[in-house]
N, C-alpha and C positions, 0 to 999 in steps of 0.2 A: 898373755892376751886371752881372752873370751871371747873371740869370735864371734862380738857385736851379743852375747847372750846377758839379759841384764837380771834375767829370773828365772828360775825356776819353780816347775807348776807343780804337783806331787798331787796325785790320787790319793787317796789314804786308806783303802782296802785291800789288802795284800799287796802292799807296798810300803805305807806305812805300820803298819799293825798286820798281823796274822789274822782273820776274820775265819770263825769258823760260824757257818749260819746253821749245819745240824746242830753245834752247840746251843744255839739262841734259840731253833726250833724246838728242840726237848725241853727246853726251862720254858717256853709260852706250852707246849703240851702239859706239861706237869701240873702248870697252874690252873687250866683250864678243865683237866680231868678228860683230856680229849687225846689221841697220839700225835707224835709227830707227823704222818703222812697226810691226816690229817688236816692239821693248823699248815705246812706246807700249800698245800691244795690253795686254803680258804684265802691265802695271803700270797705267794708270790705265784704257783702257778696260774691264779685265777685274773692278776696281773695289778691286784690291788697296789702293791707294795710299788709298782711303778709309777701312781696317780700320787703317791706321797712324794716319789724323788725327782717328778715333774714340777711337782707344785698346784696339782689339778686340786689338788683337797690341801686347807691347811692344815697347821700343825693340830688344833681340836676337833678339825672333821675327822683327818687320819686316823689318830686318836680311839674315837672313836667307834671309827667304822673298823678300825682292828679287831678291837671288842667283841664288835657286833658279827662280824665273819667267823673270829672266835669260838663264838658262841660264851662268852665271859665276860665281864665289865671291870676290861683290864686299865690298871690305875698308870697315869704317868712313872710313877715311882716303879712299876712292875718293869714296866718296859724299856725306863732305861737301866735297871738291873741285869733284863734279859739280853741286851744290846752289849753290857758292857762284860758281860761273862763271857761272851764268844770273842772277844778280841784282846791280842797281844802285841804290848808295842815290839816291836823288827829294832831289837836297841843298835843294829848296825847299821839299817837304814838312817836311822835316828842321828847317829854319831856322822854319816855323811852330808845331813841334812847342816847341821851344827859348823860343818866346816866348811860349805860350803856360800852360807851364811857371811862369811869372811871376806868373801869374793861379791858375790850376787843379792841380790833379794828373793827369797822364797815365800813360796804361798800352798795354800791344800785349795782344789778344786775335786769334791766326791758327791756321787750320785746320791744323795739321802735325800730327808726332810729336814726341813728346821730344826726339828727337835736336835738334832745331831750335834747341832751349831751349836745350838742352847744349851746344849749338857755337857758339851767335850769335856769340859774340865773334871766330872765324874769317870766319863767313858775313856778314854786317854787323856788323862792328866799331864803326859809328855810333850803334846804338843803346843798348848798355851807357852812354854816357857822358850820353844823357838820359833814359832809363828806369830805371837802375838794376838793380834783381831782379824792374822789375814786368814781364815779358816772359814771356808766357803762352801755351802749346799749347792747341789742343780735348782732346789725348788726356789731358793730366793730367787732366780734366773727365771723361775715359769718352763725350764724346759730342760732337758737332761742331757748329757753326755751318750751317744756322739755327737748329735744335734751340736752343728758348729757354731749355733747363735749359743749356748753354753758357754763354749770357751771366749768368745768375741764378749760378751757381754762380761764376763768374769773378770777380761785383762781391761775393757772401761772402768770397773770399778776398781782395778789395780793401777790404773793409768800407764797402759805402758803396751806395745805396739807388739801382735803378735810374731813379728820376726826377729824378736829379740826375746823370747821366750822357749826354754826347753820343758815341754811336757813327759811326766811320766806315769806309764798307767798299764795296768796286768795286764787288760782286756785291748784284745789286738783291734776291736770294732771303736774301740776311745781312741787310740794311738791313731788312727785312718780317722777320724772326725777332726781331730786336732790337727791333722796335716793339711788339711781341706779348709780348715781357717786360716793354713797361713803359719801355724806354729813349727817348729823343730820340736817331734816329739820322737819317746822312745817306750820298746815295750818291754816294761820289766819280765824278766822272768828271775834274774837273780839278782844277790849283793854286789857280786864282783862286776859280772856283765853292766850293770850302770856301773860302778866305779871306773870302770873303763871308759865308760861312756862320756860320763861326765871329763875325765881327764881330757879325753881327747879334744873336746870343748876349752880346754886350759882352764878347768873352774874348778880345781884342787890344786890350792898351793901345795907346793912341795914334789910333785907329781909329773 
């Protein structure tokens, strides 16, 4: 039994894939001829990088105004090179995801921009082949994670009712947004701790 669970929702940064962002920030430094603390500053603490995973700028403003914060005129191609060098697919998550598959329907809901969507098949090429098309931005949504119109708006587009959905996500402030819609979520911190998780939900055969 599944205990009424008909999906699972999956973040995809440090959960699905390993994300190292000083990675991504030294390859946008290097390009740029500028340091890391730097290009940090100009883009996530300045709070740029949050206007792109809202959806406040599209994908060619962000774009952009990356650049522009920069201080470079960084090409799309730069950027999702720099994107895809800081992540590693989790091939354990990955093989849970696969088998769980079996059971349920799965989806990725993660705080980015478009562009994310648009490239995965460069940037994790792992996931196209078990998600399909259901691989979802905050910014198509207009609004990010934990923001609970996010997830509500996300399972409309998945058609399917948030109490029959198991969320999961690194970030202990997503896992509390997702409860607050209405979801069953969980806060990953390892492989095994969701494997458990999941079993105890009855959505691993075998188990």
């Amino acid at each position: 039994m599944t205990d009424g669970i008909k999906l699972v929702l999956f973040d995809m940064d440090n959960v699905l894939c390993n994300y190292d962002r000083g990675q991504r920030v030294a390859c946008l430094a290097e390009l740029a001829g500028s340091s890391s603390e730097l290009v940090h500053k100009a883009i996530w603490d300045s709070g740029f990088e949050s206007l792109g995973d809202s959806g406040a700028l599209d994908a060619a403003d962000y774009l952009r105004g990356f650049g522009e914060r920069m201080g470079y005129p960084l090409s799309l191609d730069e950027w999702v090179e720099a994107r895809r060098r800081s992540m590693q697919a989790d091939r354990a998550m990955l093989e849970i995801a696969r088998r769980l598959r079996e059971t349920v329907d799965i989806a990725v809901l993660t705080n980015n921009t478009t562009l994310v969507a648009d490239h995965i098949d460069t940037l994790l090429p792992d996931l196209r082949p078990l998600f399909g098309t259901r691989i979802y931005t905050s910014a198509q949504f207009k609004t990010a994670k934990p923001d609970p119109r996010c997830y509500r708006l996300c399972l409309t587009e998945l058609n399917v009712m948030p109490e029959t959905v198991l969320f999961v996500d690194d970030l202990p402030a997503n896992v509390a947004g997702a409860r607050e819609a209405g979801l069953f979520a969980h806060h990953h911190t390892s492989v095994e701790a969701f494997r458990q998780a999941v079993s105890a939900h009855g959505l691993l055969q075998g188990e």
